[in-house]
N, CA, C and O atoms as a MOPAC input file, in Angstrom:
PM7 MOZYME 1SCF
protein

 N     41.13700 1   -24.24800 1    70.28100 1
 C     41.92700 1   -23.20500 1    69.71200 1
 C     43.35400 1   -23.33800 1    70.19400 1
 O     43.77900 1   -23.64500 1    71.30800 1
 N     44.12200 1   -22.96400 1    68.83500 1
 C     45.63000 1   -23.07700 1    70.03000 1
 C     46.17300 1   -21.48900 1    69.90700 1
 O     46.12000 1   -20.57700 1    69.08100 1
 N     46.85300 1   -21.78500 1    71.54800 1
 C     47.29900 1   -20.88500 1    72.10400 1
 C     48.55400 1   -20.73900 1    71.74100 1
 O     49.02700 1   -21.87600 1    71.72500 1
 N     49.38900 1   -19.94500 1    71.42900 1
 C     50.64100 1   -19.77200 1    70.57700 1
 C     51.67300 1   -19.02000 1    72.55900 1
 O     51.30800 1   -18.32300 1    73.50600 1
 N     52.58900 1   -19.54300 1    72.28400 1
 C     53.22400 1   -19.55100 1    74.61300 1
 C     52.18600 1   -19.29500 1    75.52400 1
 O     51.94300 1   -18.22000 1    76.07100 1
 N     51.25600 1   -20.97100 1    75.71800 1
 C     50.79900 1   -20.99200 1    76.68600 1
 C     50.77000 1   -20.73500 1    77.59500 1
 O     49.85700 1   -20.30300 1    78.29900 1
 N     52.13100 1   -21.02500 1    77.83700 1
 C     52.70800 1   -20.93000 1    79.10200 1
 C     53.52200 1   -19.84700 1    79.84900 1
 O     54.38600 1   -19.79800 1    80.72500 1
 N     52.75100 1   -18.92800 1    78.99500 1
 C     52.52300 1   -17.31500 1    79.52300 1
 C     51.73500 1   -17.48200 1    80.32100 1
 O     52.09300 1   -17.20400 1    81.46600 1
 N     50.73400 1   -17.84800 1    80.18500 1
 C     49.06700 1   -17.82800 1    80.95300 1
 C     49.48900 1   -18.75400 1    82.11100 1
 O     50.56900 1   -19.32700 1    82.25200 1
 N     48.21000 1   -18.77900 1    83.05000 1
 C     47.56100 1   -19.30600 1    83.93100 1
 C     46.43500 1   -20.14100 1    83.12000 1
 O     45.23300 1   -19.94200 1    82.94300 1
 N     47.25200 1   -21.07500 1    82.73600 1
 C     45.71000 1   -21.81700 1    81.67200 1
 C     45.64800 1   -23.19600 1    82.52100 1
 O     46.54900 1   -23.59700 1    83.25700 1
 N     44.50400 1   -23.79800 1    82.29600 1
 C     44.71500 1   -25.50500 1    82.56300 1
 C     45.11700 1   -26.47700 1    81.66800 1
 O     45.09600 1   -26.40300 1    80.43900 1
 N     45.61700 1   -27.72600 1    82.61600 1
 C     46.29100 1   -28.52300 1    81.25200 1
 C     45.33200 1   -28.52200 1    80.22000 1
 O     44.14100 1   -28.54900 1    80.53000 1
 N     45.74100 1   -28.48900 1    78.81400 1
 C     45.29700 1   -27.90600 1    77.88900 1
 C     44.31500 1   -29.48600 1    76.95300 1
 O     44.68200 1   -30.55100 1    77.44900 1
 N     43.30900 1   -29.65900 1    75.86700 1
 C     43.19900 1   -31.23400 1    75.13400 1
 C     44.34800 1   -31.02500 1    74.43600 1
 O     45.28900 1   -30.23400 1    74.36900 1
 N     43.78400 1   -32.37500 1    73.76500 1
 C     45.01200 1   -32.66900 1    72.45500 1
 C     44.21700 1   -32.54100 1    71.10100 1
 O     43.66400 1   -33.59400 1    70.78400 1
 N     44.07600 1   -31.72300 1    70.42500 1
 C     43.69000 1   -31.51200 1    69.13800 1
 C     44.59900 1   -31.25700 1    67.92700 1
 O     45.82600 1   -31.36300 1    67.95200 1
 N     43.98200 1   -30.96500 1    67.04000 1
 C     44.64600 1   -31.45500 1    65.56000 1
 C     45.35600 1   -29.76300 1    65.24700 1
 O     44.67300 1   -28.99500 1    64.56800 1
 N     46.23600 1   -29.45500 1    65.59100 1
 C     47.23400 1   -28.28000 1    65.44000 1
 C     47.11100 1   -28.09400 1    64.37400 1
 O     46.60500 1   -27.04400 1    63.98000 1
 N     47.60300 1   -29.21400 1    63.40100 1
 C     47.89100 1   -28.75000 1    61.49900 1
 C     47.58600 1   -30.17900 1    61.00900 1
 O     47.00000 1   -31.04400 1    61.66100 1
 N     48.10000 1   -30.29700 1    59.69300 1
 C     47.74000 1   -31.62600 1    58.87300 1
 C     47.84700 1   -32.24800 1    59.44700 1
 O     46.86800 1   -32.96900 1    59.64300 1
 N     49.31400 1   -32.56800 1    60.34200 1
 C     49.84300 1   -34.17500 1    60.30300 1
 C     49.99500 1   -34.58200 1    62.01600 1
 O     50.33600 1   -35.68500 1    62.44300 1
 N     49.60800 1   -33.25700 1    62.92000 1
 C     50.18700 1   -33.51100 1    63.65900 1
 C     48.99100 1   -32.58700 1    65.12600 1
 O     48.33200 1   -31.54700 1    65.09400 1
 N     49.21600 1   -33.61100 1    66.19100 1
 C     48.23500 1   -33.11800 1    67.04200 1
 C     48.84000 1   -32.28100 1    68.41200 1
 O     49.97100 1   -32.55600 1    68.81100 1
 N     48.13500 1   -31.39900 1    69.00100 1
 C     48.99100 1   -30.73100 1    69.95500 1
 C     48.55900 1   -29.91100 1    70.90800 1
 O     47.51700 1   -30.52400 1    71.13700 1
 N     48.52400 1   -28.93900 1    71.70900 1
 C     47.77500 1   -28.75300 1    73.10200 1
 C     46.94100 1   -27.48800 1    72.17100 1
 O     47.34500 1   -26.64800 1    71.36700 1
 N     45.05800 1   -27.96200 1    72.94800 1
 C     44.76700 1   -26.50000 1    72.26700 1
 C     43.65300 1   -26.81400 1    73.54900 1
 O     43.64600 1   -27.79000 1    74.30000 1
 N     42.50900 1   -25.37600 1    73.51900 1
 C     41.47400 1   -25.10000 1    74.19400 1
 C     40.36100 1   -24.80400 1    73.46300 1
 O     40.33900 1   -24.41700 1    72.29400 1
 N     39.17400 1   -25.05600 1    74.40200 1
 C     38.13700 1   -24.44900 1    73.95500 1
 C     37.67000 1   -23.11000 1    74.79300 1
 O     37.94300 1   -22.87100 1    75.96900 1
 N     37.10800 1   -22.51900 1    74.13700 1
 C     35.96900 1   -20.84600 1    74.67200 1
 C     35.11600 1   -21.60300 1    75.04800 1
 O     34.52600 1   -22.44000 1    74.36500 1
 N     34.93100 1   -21.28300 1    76.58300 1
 C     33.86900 1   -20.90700 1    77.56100 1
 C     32.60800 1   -20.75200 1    76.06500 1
 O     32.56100 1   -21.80700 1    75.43200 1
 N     31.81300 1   -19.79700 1    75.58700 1
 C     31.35300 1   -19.25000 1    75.01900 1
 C     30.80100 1   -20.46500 1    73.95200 1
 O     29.65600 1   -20.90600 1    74.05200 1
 N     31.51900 1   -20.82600 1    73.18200 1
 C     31.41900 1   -22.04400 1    72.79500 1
 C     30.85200 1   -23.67900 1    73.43600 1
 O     29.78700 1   -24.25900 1    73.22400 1
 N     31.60100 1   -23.94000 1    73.96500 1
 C     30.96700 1   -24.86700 1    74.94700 1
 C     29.71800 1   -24.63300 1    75.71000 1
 O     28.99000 1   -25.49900 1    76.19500 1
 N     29.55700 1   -23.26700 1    75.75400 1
 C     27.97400 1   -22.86000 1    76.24900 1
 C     26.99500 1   -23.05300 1    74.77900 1
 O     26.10400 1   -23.90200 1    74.77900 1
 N     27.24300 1   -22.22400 1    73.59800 1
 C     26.63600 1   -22.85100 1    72.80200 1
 C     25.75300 1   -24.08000 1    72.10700 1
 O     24.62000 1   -24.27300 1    71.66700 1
 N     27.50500 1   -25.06200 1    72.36900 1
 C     27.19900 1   -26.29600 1    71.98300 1
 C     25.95100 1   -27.21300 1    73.01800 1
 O     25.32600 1   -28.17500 1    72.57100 1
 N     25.78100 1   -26.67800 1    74.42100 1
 C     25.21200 1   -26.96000 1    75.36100 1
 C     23.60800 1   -26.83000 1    74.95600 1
 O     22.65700 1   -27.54500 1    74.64200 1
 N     23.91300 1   -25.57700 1    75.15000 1
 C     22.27900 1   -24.90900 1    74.18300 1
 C     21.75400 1   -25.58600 1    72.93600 1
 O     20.57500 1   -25.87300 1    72.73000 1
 N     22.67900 1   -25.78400 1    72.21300 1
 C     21.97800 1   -26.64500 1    70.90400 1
 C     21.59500 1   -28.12200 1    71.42300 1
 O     20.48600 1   -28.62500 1    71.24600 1
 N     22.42500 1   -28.60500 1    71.93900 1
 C     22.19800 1   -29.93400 1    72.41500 1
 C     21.01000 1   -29.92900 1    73.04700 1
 O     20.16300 1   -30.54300 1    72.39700 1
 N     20.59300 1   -29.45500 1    74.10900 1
 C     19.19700 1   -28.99500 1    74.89100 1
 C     18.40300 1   -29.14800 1    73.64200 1
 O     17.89000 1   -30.23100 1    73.35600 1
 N     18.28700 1   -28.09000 1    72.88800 1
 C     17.37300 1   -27.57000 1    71.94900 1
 C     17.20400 1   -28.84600 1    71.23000 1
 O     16.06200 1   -29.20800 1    71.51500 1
 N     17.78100 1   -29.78000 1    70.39200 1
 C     18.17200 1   -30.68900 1    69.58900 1
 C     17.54300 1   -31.91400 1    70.45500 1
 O     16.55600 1   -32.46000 1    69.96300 1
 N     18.01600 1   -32.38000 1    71.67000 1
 C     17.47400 1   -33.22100 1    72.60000 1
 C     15.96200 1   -32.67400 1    73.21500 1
 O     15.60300 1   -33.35300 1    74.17600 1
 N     15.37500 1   -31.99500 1    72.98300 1
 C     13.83800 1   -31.48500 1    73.13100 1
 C     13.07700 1   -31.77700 1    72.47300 1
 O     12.04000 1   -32.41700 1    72.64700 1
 N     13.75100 1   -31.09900 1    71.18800 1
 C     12.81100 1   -31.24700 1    70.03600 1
 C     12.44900 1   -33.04500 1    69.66500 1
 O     11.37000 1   -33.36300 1    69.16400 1
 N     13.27200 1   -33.83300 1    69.92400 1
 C     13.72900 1   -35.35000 1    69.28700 1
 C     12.33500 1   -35.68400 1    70.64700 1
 O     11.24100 1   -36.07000 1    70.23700 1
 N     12.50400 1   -35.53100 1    71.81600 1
 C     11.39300 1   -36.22500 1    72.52800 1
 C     10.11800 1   -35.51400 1    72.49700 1
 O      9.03100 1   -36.09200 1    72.50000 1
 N     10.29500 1   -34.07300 1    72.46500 1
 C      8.68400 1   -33.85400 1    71.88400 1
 C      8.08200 1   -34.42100 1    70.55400 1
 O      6.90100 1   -34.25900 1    70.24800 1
 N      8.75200 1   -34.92100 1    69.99100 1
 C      8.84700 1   -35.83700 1    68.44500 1
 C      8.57000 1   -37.46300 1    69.13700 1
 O      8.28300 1   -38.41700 1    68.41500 1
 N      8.67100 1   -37.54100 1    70.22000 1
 C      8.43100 1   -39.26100 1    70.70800 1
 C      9.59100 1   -40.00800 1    70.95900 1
 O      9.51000 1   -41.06500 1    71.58400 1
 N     11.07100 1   -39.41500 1    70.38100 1
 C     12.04200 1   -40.11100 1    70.50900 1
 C     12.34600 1   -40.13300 1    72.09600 1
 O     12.15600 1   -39.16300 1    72.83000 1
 N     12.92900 1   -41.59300 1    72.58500 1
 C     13.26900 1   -42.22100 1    73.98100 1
 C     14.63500 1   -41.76800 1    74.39000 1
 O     15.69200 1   -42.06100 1    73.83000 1
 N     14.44900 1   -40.92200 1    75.57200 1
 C     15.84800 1   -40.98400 1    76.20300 1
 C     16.89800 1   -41.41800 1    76.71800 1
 O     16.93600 1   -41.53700 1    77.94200 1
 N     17.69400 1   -41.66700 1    76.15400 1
 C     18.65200 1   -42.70300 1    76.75000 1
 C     19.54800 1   -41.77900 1    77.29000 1
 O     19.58900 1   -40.57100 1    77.05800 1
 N     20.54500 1   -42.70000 1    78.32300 1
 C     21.03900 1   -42.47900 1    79.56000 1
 C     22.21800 1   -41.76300 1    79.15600 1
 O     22.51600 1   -40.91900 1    80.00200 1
 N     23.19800 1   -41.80100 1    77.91700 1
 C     23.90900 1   -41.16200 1    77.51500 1
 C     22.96700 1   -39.32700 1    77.15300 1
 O     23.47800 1   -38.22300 1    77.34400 1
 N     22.30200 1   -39.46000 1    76.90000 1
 C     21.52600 1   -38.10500 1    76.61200 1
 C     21.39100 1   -37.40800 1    78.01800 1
 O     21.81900 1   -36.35800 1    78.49600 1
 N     20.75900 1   -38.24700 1    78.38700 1
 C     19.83800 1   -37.64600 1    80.42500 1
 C     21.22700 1   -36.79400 1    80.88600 1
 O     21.26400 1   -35.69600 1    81.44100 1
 N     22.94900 1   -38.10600 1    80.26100 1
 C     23.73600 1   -37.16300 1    81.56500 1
 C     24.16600 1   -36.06300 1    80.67900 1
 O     24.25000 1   -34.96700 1    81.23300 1
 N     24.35500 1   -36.09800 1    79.85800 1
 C     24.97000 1   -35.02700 1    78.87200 1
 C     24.07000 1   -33.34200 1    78.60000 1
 O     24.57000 1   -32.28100 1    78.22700 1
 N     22.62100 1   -33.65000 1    78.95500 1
 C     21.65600 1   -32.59700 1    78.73900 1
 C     21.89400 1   -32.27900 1    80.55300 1
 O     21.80800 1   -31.09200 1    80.87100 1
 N     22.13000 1   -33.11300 1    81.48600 1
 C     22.15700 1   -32.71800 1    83.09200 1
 C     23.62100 1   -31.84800 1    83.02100 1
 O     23.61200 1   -30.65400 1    83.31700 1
 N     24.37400 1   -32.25700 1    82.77200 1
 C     25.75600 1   -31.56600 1    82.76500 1
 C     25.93900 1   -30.13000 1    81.71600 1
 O     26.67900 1   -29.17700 1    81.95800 1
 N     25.03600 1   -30.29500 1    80.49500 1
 C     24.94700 1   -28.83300 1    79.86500 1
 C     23.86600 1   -28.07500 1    80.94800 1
 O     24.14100 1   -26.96000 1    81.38900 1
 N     22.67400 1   -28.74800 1    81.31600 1
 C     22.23900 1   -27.58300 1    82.41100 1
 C     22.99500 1   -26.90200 1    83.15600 1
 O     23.00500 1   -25.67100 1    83.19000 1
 N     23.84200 1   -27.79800 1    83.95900 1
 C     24.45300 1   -27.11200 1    85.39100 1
 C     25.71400 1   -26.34900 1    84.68000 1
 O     26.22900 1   -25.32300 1    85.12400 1
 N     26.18000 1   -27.15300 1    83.30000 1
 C     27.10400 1   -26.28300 1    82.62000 1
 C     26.65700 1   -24.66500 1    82.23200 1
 O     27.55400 1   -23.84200 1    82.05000 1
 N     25.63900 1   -24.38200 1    82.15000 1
 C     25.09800 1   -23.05800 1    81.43200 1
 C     24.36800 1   -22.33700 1    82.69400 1
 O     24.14900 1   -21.13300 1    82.82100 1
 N     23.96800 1   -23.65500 1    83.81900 1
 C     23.60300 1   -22.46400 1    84.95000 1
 C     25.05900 1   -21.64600 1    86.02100 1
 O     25.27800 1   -20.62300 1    86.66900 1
 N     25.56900 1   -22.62100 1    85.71200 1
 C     27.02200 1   -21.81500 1    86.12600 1
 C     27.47700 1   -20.83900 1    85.11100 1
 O     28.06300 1   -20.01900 1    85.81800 1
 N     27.55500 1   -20.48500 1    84.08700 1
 C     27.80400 1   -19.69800 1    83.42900 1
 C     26.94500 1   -18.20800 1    83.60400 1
 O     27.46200 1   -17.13500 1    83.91400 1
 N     25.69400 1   -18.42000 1    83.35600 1
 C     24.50000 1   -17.30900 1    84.04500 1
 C     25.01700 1   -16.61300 1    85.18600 1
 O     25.07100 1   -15.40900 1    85.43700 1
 N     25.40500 1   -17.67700 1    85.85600 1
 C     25.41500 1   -16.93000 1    87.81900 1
 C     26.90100 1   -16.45200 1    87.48100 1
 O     26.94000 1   -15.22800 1    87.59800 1
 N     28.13900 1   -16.98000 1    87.10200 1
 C     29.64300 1   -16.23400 1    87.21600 1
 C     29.19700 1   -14.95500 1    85.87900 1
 O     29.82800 1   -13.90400 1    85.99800 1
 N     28.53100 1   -14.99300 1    85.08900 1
 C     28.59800 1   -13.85500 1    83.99900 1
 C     27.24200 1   -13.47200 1    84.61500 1
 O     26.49100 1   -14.19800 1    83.96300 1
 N     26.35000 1   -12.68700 1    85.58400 1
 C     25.12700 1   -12.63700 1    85.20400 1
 C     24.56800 1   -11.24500 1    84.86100 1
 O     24.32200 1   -10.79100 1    85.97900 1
 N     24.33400 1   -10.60500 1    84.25100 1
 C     23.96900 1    -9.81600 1    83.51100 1
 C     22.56500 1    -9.14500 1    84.20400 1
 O     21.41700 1    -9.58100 1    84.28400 1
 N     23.34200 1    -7.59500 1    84.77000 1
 C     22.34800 1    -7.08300 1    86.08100 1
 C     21.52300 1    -5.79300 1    85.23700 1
 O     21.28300 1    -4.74200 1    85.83100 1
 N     21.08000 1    -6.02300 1    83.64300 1
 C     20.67300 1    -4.94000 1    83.65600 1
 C     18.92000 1    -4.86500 1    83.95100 1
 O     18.09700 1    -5.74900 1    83.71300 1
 N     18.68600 1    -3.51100 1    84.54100 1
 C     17.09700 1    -3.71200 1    84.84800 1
 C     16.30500 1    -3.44100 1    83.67500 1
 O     16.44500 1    -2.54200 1    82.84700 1
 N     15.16000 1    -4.67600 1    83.75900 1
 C     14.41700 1    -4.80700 1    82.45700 1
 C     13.00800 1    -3.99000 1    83.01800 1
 O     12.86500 1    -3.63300 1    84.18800 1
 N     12.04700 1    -3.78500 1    81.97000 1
 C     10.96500 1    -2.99400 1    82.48800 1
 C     10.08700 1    -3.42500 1    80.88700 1
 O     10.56700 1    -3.67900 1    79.78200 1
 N      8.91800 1    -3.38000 1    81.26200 1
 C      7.95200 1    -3.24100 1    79.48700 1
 C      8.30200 1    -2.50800 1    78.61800 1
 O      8.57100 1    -1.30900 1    78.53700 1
 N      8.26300 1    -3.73000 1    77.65600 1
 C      8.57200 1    -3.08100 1    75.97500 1
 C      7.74300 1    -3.82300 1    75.44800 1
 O      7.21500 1    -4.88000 1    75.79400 1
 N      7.65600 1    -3.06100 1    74.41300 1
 C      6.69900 1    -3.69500 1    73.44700 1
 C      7.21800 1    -5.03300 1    72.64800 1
 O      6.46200 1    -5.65200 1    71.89900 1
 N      8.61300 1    -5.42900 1    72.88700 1
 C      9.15900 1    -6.39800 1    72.46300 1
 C      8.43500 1    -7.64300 1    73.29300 1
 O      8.14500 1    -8.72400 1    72.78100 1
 N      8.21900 1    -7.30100 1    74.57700 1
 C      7.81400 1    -8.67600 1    75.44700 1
 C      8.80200 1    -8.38700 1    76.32800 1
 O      9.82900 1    -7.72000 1    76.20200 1
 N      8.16400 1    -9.22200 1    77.59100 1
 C      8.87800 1    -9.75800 1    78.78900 1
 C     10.37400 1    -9.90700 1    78.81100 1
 O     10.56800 1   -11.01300 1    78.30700 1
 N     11.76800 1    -9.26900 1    79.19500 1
 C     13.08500 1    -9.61100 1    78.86100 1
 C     13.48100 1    -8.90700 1    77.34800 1
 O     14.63400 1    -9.06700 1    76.94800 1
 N     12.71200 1    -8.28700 1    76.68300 1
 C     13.42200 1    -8.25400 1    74.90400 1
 C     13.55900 1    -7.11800 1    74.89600 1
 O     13.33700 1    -6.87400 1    76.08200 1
 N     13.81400 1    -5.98000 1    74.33900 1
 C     13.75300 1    -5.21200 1    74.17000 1
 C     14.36400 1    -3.96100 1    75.23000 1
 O     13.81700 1    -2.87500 1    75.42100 1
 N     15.49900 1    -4.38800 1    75.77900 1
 C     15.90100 1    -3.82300 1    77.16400 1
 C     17.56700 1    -3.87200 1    76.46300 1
 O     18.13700 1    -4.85600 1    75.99200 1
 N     18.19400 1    -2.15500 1    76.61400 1
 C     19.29000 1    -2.04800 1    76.50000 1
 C     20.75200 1    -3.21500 1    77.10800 1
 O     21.07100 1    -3.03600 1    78.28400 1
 N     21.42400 1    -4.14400 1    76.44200 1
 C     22.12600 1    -4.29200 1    77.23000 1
 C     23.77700 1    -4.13900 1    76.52000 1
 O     24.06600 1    -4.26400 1    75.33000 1
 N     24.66400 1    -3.84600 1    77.62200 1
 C     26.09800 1    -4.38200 1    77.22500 1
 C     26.61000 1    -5.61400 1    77.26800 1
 O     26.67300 1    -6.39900 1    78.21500 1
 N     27.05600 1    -5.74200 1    75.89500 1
 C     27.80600 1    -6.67400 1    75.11000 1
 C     28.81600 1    -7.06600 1    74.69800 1
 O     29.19800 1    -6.48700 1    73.68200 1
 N     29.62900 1    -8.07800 1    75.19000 1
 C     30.80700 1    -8.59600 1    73.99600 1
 C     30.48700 1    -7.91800 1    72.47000 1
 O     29.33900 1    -7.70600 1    72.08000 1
 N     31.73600 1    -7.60700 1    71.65700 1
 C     31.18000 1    -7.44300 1    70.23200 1
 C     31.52200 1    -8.73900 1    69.92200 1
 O     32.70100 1    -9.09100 1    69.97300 1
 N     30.24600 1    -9.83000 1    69.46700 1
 C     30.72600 1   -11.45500 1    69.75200 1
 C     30.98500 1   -11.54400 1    67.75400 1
 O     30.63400 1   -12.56700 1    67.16600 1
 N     31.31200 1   -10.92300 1    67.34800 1
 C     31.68200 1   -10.77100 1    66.03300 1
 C     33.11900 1   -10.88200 1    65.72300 1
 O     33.66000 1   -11.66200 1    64.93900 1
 N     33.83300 1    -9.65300 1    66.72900 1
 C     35.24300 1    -9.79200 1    67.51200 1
 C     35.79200 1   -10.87900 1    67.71800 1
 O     36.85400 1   -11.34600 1    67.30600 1
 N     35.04400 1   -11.25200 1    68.35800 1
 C     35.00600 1   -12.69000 1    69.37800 1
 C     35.32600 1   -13.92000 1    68.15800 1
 O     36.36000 1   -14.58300 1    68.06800 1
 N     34.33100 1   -13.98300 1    67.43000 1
 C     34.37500 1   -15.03100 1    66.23200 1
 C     35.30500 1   -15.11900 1    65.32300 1
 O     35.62000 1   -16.12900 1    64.69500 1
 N     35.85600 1   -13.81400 1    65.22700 1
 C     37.34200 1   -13.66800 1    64.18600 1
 C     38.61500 1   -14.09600 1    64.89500 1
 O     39.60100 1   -14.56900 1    64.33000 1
 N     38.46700 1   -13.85300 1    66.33100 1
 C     39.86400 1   -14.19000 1    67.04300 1
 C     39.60000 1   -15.42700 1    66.76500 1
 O     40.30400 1   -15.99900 1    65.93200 1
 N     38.40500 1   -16.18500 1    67.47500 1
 C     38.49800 1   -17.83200 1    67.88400 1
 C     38.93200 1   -18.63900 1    66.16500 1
 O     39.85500 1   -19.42600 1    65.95500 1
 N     37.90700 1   -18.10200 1    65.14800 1
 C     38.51600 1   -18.54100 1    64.04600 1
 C     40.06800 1   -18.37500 1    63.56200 1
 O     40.82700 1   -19.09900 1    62.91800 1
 N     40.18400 1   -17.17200 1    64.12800 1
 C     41.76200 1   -17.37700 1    63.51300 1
 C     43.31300 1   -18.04200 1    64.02500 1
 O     44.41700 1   -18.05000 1    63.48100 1
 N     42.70100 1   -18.69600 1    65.60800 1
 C     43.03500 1   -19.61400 1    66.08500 1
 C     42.44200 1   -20.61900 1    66.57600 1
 O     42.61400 1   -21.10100 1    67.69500 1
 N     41.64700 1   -21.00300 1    65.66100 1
 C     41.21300 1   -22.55900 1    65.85000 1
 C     42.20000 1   -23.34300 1    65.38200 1
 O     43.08700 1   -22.90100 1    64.65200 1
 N     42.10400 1   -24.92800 1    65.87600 1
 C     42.96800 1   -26.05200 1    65.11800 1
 C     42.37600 1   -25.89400 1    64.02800 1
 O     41.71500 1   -24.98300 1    63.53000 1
 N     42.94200 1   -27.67500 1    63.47700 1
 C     42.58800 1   -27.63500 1    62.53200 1
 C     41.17800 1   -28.72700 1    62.50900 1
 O     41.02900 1   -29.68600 1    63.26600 1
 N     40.09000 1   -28.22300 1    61.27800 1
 C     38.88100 1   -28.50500 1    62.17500 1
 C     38.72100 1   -29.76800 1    60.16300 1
 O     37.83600 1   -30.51400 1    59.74300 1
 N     39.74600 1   -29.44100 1    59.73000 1
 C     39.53200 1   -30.58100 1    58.59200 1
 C     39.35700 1   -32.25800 1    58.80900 1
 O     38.70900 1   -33.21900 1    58.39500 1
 N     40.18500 1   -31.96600 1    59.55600 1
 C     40.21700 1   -33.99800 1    60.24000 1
 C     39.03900 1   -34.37000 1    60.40600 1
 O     38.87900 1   -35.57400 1    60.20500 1
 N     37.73100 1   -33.54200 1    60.83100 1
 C     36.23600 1   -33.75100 1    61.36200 1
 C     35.39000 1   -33.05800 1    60.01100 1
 O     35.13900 1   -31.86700 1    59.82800 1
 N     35.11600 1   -34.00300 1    59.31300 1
 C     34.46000 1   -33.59100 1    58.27800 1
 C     32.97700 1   -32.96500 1    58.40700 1
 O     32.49800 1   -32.31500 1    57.47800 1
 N     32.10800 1   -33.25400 1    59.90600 1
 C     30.95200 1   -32.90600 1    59.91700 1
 C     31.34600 1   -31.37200 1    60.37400 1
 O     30.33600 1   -30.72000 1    60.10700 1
 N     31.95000 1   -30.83000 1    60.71700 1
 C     32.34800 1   -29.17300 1    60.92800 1
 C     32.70900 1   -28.47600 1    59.76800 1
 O     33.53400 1   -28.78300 1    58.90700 1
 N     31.56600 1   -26.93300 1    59.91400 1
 C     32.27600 1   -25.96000 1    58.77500 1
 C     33.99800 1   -25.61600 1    58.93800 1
 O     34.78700 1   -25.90300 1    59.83800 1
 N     34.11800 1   -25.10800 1    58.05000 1
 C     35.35600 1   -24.20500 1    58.10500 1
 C     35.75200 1   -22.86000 1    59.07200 1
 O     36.82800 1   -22.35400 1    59.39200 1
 N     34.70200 1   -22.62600 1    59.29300 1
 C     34.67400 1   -21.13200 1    60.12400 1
 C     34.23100 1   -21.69300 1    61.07400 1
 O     33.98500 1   -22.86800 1    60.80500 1
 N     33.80400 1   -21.18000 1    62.96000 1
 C     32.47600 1   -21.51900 1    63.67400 1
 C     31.52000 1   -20.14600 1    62.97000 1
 O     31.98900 1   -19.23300 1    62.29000 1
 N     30.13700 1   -20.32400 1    63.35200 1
 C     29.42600 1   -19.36300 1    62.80700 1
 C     28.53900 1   -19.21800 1    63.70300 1
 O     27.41700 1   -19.14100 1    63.20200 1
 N     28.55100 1   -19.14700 1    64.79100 1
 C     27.02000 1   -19.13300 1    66.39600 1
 C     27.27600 1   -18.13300 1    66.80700 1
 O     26.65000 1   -17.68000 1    67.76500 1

């Protein structure tokens, strides 16, 4: 996403992504996102070896680094509300506070780069 005076913030040096048509320039990604993409990858890399497919070493480090990526996320965000039986099951059905991650999806979309250059990406994110 780009940040319009970065350098207001306390940000880190920033990637280099595709700003507009022609031209590339400092942007970031959401925490939030990158946890996502983590999660699917897991999910996606599970399913392929419970299917028989072989793990290769590019996978092993990339699924090791989304673990510790998403168990660090758990422990700095961790979410203390007390759960008790519901008829939902174990963990479901238990009040909690929330991001409105709907909010969330309109800001990041409305400053994302530009995500045309990568043809396998929608137009919007949608997770």
């Amino acid at each position: 996403m780009v940040i319009k005076q970065a350098e207001k913030y306390d940000l880190p040096e920033p990637y280099t992504i595709a700003v507009d048509r022609h031209n590339d320039g400092p942007g970031y990604m959401m925490t939030v996102f990158h946890q996502l993409h983590c999660l699917s990858y897991i999910a996606e890399h599970y399913q392929q070896g419970y299917g028989g497919v072989e793990l290769t070493d590019e996978v092993a480090h990339h699924t090791a680094h989304c673990f510790n990526y998403l168990r660090q996320g758990l422990m700095c965000n961790a979410d203390v509300t007390l759960e008790g039986k519901t008829d939902a099951g174990p963990g479901e059905g238990s009040e909690h506070e929330c991001v409105d991650y709907d909010a969330l999806l309109g800001w990041a979309n409305e400053h994302a780069g530009m995500r045309w250059r990568n043809a396998l990406l929608p137009s919007d994110s949608i997770l």
